[in-house]
N, C-alpha and C positions, 0 to 999 in steps of 0.2 A: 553231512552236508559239507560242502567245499566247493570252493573257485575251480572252473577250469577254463579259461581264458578267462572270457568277459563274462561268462556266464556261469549261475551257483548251479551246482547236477548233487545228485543223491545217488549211493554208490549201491550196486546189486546187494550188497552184504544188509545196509539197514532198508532194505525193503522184503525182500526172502528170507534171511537167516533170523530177521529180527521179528517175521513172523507176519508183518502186515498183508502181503499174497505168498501163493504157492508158488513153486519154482514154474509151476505147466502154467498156472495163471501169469504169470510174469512174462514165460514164451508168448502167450495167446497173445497182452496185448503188447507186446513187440510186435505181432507179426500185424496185429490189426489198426499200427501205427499210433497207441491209444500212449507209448511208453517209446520215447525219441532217445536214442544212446547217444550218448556223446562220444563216449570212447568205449571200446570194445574188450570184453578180456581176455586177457592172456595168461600165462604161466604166472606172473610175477607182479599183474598188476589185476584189479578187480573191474569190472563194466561201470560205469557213468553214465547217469540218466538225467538228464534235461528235468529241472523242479518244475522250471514255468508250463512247461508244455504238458505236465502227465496230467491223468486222468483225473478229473476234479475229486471221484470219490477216494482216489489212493492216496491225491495229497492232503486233501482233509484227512485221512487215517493217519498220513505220518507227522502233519501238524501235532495232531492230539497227543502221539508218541513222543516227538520231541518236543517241545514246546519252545525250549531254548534254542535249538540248534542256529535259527535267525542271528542272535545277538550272541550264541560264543563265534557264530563264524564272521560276526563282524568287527567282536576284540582281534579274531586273529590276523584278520585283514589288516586293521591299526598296526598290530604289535610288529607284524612282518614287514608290509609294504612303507613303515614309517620310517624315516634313517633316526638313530639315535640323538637326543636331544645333547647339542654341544654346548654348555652352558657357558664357555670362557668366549671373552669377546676379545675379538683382536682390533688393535690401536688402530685409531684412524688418524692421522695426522695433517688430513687434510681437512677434517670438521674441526682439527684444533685451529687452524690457521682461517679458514673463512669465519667462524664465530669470534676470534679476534680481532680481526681489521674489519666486522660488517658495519655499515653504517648504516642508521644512527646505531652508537656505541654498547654494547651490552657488558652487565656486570660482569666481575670474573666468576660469581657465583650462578648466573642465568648459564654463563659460558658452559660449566662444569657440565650443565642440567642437559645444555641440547645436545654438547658432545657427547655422554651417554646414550641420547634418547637416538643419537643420528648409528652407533654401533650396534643396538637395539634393532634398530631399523633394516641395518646390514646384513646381521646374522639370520634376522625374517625371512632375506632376500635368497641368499645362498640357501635357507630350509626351503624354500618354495622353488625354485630352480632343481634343486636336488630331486628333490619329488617329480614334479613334473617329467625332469628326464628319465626316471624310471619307471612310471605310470606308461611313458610314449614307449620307452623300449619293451615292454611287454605286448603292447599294442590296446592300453583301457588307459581312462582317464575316471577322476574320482574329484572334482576340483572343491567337494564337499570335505573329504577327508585332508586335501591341502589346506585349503581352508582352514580345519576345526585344528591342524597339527602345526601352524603357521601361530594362529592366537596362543594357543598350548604352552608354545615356547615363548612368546613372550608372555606370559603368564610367568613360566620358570624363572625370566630373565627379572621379572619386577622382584621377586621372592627374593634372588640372591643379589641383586643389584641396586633394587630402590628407583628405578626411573620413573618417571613422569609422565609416559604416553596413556592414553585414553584407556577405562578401565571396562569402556563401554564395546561389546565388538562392534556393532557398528561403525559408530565413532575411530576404532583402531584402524579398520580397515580401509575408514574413508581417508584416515593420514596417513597411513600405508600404501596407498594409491597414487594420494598426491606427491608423499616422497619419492615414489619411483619416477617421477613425472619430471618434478619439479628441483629437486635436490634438497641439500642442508637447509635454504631457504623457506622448505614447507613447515618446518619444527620451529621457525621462530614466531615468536607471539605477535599476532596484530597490534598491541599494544604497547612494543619497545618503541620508546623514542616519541611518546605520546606527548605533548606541550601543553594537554588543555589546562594543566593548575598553575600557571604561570600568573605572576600574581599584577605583573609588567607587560603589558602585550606591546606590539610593534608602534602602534599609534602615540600611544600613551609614554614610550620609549622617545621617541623624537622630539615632544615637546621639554622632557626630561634635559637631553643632550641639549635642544636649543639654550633653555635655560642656563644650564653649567655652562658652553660657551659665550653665554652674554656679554659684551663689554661694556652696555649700558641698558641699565646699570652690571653690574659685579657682582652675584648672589650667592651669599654663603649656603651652605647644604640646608641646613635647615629653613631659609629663607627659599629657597629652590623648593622646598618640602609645601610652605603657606600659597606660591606663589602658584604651584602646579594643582592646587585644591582649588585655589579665586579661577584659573581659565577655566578648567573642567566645569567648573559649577555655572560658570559662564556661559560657555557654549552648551553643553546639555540645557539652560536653561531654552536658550532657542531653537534646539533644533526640535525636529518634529518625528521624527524617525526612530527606531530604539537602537537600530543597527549603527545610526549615526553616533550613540551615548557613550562620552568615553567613562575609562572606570576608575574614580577616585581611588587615593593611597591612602591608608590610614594611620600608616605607622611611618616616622622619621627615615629608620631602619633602613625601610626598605627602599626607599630612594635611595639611601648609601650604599645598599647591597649591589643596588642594578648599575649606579653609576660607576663604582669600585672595581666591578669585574675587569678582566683584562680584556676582554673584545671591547668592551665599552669605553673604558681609559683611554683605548688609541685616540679616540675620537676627539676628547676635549683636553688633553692633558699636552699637548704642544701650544694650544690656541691658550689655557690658563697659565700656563708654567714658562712659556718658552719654546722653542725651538730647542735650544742650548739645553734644557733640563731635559725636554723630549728625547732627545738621543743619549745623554747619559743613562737615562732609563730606561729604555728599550733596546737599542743597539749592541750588540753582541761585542767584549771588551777580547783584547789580544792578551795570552799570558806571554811574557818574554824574562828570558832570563839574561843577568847580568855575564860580561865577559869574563870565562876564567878558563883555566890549563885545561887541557883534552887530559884523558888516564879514564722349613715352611714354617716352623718354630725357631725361630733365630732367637738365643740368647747374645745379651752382651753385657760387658761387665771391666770394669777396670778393676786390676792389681799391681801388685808389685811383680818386676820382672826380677826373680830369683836367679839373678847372677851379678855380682860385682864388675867393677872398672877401674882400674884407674886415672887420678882427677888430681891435678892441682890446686891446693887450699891457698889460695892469695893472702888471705888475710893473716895465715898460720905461718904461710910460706912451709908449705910441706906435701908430700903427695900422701893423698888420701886414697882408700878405697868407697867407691858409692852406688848407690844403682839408683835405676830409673821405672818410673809406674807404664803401663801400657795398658789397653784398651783393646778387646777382643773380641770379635763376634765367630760365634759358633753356631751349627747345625744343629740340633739339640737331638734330631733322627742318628744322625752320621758319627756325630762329635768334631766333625769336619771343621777346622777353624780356617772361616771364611775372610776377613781381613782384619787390619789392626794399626795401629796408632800410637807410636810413642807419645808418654807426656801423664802429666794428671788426669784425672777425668774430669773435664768436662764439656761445653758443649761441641768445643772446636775439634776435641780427640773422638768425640764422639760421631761428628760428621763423616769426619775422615778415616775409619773405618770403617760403617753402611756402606760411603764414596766403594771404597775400595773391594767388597763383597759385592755391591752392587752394579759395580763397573768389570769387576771378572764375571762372573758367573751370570751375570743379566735374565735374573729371575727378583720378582719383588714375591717378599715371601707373603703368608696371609697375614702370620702374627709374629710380634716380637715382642719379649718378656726381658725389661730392663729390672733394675733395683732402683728404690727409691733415692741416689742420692746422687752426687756429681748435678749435669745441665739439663735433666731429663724433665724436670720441672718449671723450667723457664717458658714462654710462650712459642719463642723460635722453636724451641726443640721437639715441644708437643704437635705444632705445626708440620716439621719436618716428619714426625715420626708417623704422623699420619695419612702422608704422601707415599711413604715409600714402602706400607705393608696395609693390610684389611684392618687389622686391632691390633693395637697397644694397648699394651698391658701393663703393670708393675708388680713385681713380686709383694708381696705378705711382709710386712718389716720384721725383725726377732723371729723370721721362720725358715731356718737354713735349710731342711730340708727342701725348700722350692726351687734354691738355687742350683740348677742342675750342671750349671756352667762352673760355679765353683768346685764340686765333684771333679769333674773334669780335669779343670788344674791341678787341681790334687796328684791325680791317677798320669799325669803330664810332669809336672815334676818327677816323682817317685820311677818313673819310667824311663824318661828321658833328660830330661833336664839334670839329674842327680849324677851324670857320667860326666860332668864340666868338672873340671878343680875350681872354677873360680864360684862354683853353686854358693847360694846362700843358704838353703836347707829350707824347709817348711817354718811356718810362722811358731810363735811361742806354747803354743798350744797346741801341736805336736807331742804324742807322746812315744814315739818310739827314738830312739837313741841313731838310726839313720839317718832321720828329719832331721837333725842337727847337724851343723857343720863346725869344722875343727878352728873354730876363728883364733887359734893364734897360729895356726899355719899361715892362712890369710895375712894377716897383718903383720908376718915377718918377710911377707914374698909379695909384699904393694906394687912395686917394680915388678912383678913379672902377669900382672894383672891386665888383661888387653885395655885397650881403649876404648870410648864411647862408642866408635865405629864397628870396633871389631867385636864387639860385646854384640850390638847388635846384629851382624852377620851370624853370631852362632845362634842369635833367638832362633833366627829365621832357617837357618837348617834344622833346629829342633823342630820348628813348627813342619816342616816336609816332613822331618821323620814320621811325628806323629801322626799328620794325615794320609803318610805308606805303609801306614801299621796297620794288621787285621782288627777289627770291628769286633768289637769283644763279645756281640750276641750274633753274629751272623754264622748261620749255621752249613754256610758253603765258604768260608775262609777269604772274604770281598773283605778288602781294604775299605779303609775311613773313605779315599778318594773314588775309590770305585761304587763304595753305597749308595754316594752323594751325584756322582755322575750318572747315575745307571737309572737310581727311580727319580720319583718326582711325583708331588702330592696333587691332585688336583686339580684345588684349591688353589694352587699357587699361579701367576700370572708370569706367563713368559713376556719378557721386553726386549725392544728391536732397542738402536741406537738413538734415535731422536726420545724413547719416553726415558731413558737414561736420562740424556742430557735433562730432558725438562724437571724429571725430579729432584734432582741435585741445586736448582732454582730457589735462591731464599726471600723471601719475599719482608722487606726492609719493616719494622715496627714502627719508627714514625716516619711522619712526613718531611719533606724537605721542601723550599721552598726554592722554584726555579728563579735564579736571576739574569742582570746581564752579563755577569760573566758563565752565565750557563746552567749547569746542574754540577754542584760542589757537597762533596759531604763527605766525613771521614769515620771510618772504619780502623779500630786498634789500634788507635791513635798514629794514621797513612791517612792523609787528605787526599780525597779522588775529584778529579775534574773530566767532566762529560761535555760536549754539546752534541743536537742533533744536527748534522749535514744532511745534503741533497744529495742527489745521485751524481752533481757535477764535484761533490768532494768540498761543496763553500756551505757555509749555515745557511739552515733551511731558515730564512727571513720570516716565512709568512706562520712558523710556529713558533718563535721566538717573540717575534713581537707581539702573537696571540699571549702566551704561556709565561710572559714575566710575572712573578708574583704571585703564579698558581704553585698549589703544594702539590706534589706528589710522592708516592709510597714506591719502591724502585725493587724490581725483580733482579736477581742480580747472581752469578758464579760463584762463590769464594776463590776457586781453582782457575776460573779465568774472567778475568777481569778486564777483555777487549768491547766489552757491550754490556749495558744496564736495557734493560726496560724498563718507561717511564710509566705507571698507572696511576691515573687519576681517582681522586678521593670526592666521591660525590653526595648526594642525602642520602641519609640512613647507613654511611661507612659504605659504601658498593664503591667498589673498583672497577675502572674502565681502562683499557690500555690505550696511551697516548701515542707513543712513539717507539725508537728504539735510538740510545744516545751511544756513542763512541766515545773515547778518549779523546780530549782537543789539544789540537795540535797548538805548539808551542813555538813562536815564532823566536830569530835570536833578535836582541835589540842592536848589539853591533853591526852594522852595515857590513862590515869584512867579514864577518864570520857566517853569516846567509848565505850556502848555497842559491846558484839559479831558479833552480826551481822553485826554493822557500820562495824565495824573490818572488816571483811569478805568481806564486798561490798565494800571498801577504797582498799584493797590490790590486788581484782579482776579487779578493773580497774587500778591500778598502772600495773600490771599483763599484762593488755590488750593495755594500751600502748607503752608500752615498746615490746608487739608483733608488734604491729602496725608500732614502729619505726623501726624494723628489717625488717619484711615486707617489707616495703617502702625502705629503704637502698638496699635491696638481688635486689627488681626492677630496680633500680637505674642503679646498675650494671652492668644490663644486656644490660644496655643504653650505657652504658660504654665497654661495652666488643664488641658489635655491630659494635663502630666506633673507635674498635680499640684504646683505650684509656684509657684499664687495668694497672692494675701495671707492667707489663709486658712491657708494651709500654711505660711510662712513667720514670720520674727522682723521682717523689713522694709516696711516703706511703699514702693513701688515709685513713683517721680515718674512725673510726666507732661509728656506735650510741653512744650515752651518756649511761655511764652505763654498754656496752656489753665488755665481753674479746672477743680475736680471738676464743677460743675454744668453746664459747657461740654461736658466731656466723657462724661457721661451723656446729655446731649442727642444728641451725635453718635453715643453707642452704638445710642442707638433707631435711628439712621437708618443706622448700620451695619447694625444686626439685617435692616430693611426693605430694606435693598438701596438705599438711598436716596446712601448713602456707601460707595467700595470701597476697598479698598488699590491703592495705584500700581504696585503690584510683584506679582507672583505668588507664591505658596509655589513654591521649589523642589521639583520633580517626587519625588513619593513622601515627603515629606516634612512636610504640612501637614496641619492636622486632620483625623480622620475614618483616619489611617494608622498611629495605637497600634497596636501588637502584643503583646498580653498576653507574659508570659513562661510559657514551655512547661512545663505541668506535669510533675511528675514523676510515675512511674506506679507501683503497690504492690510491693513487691519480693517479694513470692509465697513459698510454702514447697516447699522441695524433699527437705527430710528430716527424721527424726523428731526430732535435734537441733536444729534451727530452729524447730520448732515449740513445743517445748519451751521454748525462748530466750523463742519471744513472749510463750506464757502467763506465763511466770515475771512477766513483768514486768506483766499487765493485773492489774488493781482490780477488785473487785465489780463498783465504778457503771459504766465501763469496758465491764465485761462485758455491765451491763443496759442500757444506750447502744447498744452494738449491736446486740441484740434487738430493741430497738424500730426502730433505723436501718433493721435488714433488714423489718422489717415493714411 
């Protein structure tokens, strides 16, 4: 049995030869139409008969014959018409970049989840495209076997990937639907950015803020804490409604939490402190400086680099001979030594060798097999390590045999390394009499010993030799460099330039805490100064003044240190990405020594703060005029920005009014003009018997009496 187009035919051979009719009984019902040929035969190919169409008694005889034939010709259908399942996903970099900026903000750990689940989604796309167009070029469609070979592989992909997507096929199919439809979008959860356990709602926030702005009286936090329990229990007592009830606090705490945050502080912390302290605390400071003179198995492993230098001993005052440790990663397939790093080992020599393997050659291997000691144990490191391969691993401690990389050096000195005069020989525990070097030749020829520089130049020709040297098991004479270039495991993942870059990304242990002079923090004892600009090149006002005083955890280059990314620190340790900060620009203090343009970008942002402050002040206002608590209402003069007259600041009202001037900052959510809430009237308390009734009259007046008359009329 076999396909021949669209249709399964059974071939002259298992119906005659295999005995089910005679070859005359075969002619008869050919000729009596009983047995439809598909294709006819010839010298080199055998006749094809239509299954569907034959005679009901011959196919029931050859059912019973074959029994199978249905189900192996439908593996072979699978096997054949299916393209092979590609299980490596290639980078999307633009599901990185839209699950980073979405809003509302998702962890960088939800991030991880849907960027998977959306290259999942991908490789679905392109198997079901694949099919299809090879289904239509034959001219049959199967959309049952796209289908079953579509789930399949992702099936494969959860196996060696771990994603998240529905394990139900329904369910898969119906997100598989919606992604084609919809985009990245359909993968994120209905439930990111969900507010319902807020323990502070909008309402209950306002009378909060009223409160901390009070001038009469002046309410300490904890006073703010008794006083926001008496209204609530007040008003709940009257209203009648449940939607009307607001919802008592019951911890001090939490009134400190809500009023504390930094969207909230804007609000009350000019009207309690000042103006004058308002801007010291929020407003973005200048740095300036004083005037002065213009002028797939990767191994890695540190050792000692086996060759001498010459070095001056300061303290001896003599020239010494010395050497230096280096840090190396190798192929552990090829012996290929892939990059490397002068210095001791630890975590920083150990970066910058991966860096350097994994910025030549741009493949992340699966696994990498370090030794237990140098920086491999520190958090950053374990962190890093698990970025930039599948598993980590660590060798066996007291188990040399593991170390397959130390071999290597071995078979690397002995080889190449031992043709320097300035060799140092193998370590003490060498026992052949070559290992050894002649150290009083050495040390009577210190002076003719290269330099730290040129010491290093001959590592690095060794390290070429070595990996242009044939391959000591390769049985067609392929160099270290040609093993290493030619194949490739897998398992292993090829990377473009961007998943480069992002690997190399360290993501900071603790937090820092954003001020006004920006985002400050120092690294190897080098003080780094960030702030975030706008696209016009001046501080982006409206997250600065949000973001003073929040902590963030900072993504960050070692290698280039033009850009931090800011991630915020939320419940339960989840990271969100805030921004992306630059280096702040440093104005000079001396007026002569300011270029124009400094000039011109130092006085556009004095310029833009000081809009900023009026802004924020005219908003302020409207807070104040809201609850009735204008100059109008009050016993005081209410200052004004630092710096503004009244006639300045009338000016900028108008171009508040006109939209011409905004605030930098938003009202917090349900809390800004236009979201008064009258308090809930009380309703008449009705008469219910002839003593109450009585009560009221007793107590109405004539005019009373005649007042109402007219009222009801």
């Amino acid at each position: 049995m076999e396909m021949y187009g669209k249709n399964i035919c059974v071939s002259y051979r298992e119906l005659v030869e295999s005995g089910i009719i005679s070859k005359s009984a075969y002619d008869k019902y050919v000729n009596q139409g009983k047995l439809t040929v598909a294709r006819r035969g010839a010298r080199n190919r055998e006749a094809l008969i239509y299954y569907d169409t034959m005679y009901p008694p011959i196919r029931v005889a050859y059912d019973t014959k074959n029994p199978e034939a249905k189900e192996h010709l439908r593996k072979q259908l699978k096997k054949v018409q299916t393209n092979p399942m590609n299980i490596r996903l290639k980078s999307d970099d633009k599901a990185v970049e839209f699950y980073k900026t979405y809003t509302p903000k998702i962890s960088i750990d939800r991030q991880k989840e849907y960027v998977l689940n959306a290259k999942v989604m991908n490789a679905m796309i392109v198997q079901e495209t694949g099919l299809q167009n090879k289904h239509s070029e034959y001219g049959y469609t199967h959309k049952s076997l796209v289908r079953n070979t579509v789930i399949s592989l992702c099936e494969e992909l959860r196996r060696s990937f771990n994603h998240t997507l529905p394990k139900s096929e329904s369910r898969l199919m119906e997100k598989f639907r919606d992604y084609k439809k919809r985009g990245y979008v359909a993968l994120v959860s209905g439930t990111t950015g969900n507010q319902s356990a807020r323990k502070i709602g909008p309402r209950e926030g306002r009378i909060l803020l009223r409160l901390k702005r009070s001038k009469f009286p002046v309410y300490a936090d904890m006073q703010i804490f008794d006083e926001f329990n008496r209204i609530v229990a007040e008003r709940n007592a009257r209203v009648t409604r449940e939607e009307d009830r607001l919802k008592p606090v019951e911890s001090p705490q939490t009134v400190i939490n809500y009023l504390y945050k930094t969207n909230i502080k804007l609000w009350w912390y000019g009207v309690v402190h000042g103006e004058i302290a308002f801007k010291n605390e929020f407003m973005p400071q200048f740095d300036t400086k004083l005037p002065q003179m213009p002028n797939t198995l990767w191994y890695g492993d540190g050792t000692k680099l086996n060759l001498y230098y010459k070095d001056y001993d300061k303290k001896n005052k003599r020239m010494v001979a010395r050497t230096i440790d280096v840090y190396e990663v190798m192929d552990a397939c090829s012996e290929m030594f892939l990059g490397y790093s002068f210095g001791a080992e630890n975590f920083l020599t150990q970066y910058e060798a991966y860096r350097m393997a994994l910025e030549t050659w741009k493949v992340k291997p699966y696994e990498i097999v370090t030794d237990n000691q140098g920086g491999h144990k520190k958090p950053e490191a374990q962190a890093f390590f698990k970025k930039i391969c599948h598993l980590h691993k660590t060798t066996m401690p007291h188990n040399g045999q593991s170390k397959t990389i130390e071999s290597a050096f071995g078979r690397f000195q002995q080889q190449v390394m031992h043709k320097l005069y300035n060799y140092t020989g193998q370590n003490v525990t060498a026992t052949k009499e070559s290992s050894h070097v002649n150290i009083d030749l050495i040390m009577k020829n210190i002076s003719q010993l290269p330099t730290l520089e040129e010491m290093k130049e001959q590592y690095l020709k060794c390290r070429h030799e070595w990996n242009s040297m044939p391959h000591p098991t390769s049985e067609t004479g392929m160099t270290r460099m040609e093993m290493y270039t030619t194949l490739n495991s897998p398992k292993a993942e090829q990377l473009d330039e961007y998943e480069v870059q992002e690997l190399f990304k360290l993501l900071s242990k603790d937090s820092v805490k954003y001020g006004k002079q920006g985002f400050v923090f120092s690294r190897n004892n080098k003080e780094y100064r960030y702030m975030v600009y706008d696209e016009s090149g001046q501080v982006d006002m409206g997250f600065h003044m949000q973001n003073v005083g929040v902590s963030f955890r900072y993504k960050y280059d070692p290698m280039d240190m033009t850009s931090v990314e800011l991630w915020e620190v939320c419940a339960g340790d989840r990271l969100k990405y805030a921004a992306t900060a630059t280096p702040k620009v440093v104005f000079h203090r001396a007026t002569a020594e300011r270029s124009t343009e400094e000039s011109e970008r130092l006085y556009a942002q004095i310029r833009a703060q000081k809009r900023a402050l009026a802004g924020h002040y005219i908003a302020c206002e409207e807070l104040l005029l809201e609850e009735s608590m204008g100059e109008a209402y009050t016993k005081l003069v209410m200052p004004l920005p630092v710096g503004e007259s009244q006639k300045s600041m009338e000016r900028q009202r108008e171009q508040y009014a006109n939209e011409e001037l905004k605030a930098p900052v938003a009202y917090p959510e349900g809390v800004g003009p236009g979201t008064y809430e009258a308090e809930p009237e009380e309703e008449p308390a009705g008469i219910a018997s002839p003593g109450e009734y009585t009560k009221q009259v007793s107590g109405m007046t004539e005019a009373e009496m005649y007042l109402s008359f007219l009222s009801d009329n």
